[in-house]
C-alpha positions in Angstrom: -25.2 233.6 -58.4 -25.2 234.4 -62.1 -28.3 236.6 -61.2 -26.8 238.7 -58.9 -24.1 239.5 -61.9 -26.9 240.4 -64.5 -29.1 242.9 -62.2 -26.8 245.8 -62.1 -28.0 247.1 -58.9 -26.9 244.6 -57.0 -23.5 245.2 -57.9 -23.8 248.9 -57.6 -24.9 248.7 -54.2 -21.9 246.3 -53.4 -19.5 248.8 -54.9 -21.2 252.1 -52.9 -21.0 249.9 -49.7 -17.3 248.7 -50.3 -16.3 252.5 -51.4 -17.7 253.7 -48.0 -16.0 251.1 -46.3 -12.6 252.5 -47.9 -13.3 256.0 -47.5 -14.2 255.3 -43.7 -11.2 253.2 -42.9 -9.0 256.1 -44.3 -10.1 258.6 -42.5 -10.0 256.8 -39.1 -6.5 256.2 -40.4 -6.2 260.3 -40.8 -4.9 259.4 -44.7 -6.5 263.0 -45.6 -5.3 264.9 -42.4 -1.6 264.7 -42.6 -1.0 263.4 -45.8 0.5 265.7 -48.9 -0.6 262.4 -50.9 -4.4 262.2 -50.4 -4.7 265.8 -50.5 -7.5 268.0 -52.4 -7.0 271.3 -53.7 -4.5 273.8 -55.6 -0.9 273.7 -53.1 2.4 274.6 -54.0 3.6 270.7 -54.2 1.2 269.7 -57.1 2.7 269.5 -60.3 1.6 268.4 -63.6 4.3 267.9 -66.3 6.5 270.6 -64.1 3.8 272.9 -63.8 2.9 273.7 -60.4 -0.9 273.8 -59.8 -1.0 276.4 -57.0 -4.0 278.5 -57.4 -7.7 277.2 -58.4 -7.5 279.0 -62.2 -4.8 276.2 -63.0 -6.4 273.7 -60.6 -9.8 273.9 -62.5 -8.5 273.8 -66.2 -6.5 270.9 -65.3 -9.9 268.6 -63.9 -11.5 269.7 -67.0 -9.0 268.5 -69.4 -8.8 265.0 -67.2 -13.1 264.8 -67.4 -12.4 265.9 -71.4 -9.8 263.3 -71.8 -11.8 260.7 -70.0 -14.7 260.9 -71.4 -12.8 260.9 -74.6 -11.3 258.2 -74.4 -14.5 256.7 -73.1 -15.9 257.6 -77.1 -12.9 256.1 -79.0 -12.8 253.0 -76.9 -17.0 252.4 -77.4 -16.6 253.5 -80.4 -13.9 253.1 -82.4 -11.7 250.1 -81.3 -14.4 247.3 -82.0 -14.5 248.1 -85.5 -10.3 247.8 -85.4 -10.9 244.5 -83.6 -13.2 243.6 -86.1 -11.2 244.3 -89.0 -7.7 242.6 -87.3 -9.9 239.6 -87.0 -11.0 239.8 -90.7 -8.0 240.6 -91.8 -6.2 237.4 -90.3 -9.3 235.4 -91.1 -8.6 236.0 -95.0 -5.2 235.6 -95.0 -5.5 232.6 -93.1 -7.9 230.8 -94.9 -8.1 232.6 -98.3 -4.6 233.1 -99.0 -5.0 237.1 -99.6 -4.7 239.5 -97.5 -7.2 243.5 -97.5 -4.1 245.5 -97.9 
């Protein structure tokens, strides 16, 4: 079983199949038909921080500033938080064991 977990294209093709299962069994239930929840596009009823996103000017700066912060935040948590981790564990390390503490 372990295999299955460390060839990623097993698992890709598990996710793709499971994601078309979802996306069929919503539409049979007519989720993107009737629904102002599951709805794609600028309307009058979308809102963002009580701004309504009602034509496709506002509609397309606000999907590039969620792709911007995304991938952002994709860069700071690769990036950036191992080396806090690493340095919290260091830090407790010394004072623990050494008595001093880096700051």
């Amino acid at each position: 079983m372990k295999k299955y977990f460390v060839d990623l294209r097993f698992m890709t093709v598990l996710m793709c199949i499971w994601l078309c299962i979802v996306v069929i069994v919503l539409v049979e239930l007519e989720v993107f038909s009737r629904s102002k929840f599951m709805a794609f596009g600028p309307r009058p009823e979308l809102t963002f921080m009580h701004v309504s996103i009602d034509n496709y000017y506002k509609y397309n700066i606000l999907i590039c500033m969620i792709v911007v912060h995304t991938f952002i935040t994709d860069l700071i948590a690769d990036s950036l938080v191992p080396h806090v981790l690493n340095f919290v564990q260091v830090f407790y390390f010394c004072k623990l064991f050494f008595g001093f503490s880096l700051g």
